[in-house]
Structures are given as C-alpha cells and as structure tokens.
C-alpha positions in Angstrom: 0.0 0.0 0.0 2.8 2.5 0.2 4.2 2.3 -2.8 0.6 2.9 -4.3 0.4 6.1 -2.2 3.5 6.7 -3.2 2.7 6.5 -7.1 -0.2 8.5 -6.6 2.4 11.6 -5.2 4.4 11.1 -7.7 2.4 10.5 -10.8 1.4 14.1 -11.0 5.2 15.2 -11.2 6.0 12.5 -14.2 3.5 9.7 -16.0 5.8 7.4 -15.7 6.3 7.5 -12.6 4.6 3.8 -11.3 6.6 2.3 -13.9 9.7 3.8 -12.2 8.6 2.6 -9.0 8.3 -1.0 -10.2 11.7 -1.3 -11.5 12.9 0.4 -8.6 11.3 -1.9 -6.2 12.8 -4.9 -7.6 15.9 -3.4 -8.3 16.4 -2.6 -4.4 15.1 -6.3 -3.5 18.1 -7.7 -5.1 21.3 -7.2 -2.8 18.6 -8.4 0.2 18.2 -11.4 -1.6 22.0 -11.8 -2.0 22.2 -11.5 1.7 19.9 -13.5 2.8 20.5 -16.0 0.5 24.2 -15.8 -0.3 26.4 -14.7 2.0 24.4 -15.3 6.1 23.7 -19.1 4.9 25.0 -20.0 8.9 23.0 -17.6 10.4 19.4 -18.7 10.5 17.9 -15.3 11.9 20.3 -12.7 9.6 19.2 -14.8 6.8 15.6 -14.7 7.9 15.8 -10.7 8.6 16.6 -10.0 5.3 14.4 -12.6 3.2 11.5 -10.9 5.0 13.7 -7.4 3.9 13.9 -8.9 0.2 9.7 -9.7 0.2 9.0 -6.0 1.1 11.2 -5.1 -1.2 10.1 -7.2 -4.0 6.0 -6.8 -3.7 5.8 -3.1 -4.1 5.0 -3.6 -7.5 1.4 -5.4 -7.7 -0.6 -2.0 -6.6 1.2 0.1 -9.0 0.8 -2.7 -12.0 -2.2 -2.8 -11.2 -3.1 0.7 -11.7 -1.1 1.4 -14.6 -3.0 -1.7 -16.5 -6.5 -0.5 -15.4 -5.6 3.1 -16.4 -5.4 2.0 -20.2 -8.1 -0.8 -20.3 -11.1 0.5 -21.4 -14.0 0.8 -18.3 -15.6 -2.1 -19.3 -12.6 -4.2 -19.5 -10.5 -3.1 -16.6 -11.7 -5.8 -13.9 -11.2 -8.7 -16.6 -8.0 -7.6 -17.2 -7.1 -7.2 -13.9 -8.0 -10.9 -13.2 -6.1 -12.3 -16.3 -3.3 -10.5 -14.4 -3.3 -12.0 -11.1 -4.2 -15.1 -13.0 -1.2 -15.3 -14.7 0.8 -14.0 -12.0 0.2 -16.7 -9.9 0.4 -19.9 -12.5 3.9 -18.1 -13.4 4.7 -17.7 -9.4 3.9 -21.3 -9.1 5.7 -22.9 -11.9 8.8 -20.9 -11.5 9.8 -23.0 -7.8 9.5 -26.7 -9.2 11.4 -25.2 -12.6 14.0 -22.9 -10.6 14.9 -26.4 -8.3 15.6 -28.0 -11.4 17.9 -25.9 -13.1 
C-alpha cells in the first residue's frame, strides 16, 4: 500500500512515474536477496531478517501494475484484465519453484 500512495504523489510530477517505482522496487530487493541467500547461509535469523527485507522489497509492485493496467483498459474491460493479471501471475509464481529447483 505504500508504494501505491507513493505513485499516486508522484504521478502528477511525471507519467511514468509507477513504472519507475516498479523497477525500482525490484531493483532494491536484489542485494537483500543476495544477503539473505548468499552470503548469512550459517545464520538462520540474519538470513531470515533479510528474506522478509527482500519480500518488502520485492511486492511493491502489484498495486502500481495494477493501476497502470486499469488506467489504459477500457472501463468495461479493466476488472477482466485485472483478473487475467493476477491469473497469470500466480500460475507463473507457481511454476517458476519446481522449474527454478531443477535448473
């Protein structure tokens, strides 16, 4: 939810800026994951600190998605495509842990 008040601030300044907030987001949830994954392997609670860290991080992006894709649906097509969306987003989600474990 903060990152979709934040859009909202910062969307009358530029247009783009939710798209700006999305890359940002996930650009910043990479060195956590690093951390947390990487280099605190022995310590269960760093590790832990900064995986939670990394999914903060990571999931500021689904209210501002969200909002950019209903802002250029048309009104009668915005809640379908919001569905398709999250549809998709989670069959992705899903498939990519049994596919990531096998490579």
């Amino acid at each position: 939810m903060g990152t979709g008040r934040l859009c909202d601030v910062l969307e009358k300044r530029t247009y783009y800026a939710k798209a700006l907030i999305c890359v940002a987001q996930s650009l910043l949830a990479i060195p956590t994951a690093l951390i947390g994954f990487v280099f605190f392997t022995d310590s269960y609670w760093i590790s832990f600190v900064f995986v939670v860290l990394e999914n903060l991080l990571a999931e500021g992006w689904r209210s501002p998605t969200i909002s950019m894709l209903t802002a250029v649906c048309p009104p009668n097509m915005r809640s379908s495509a919001a569905a398709v969306y999250l549809m998709f987003t989670t069959i992705f989600g899903t498939i990519s842990n049994p596919l990531l474990g096998a490579i």
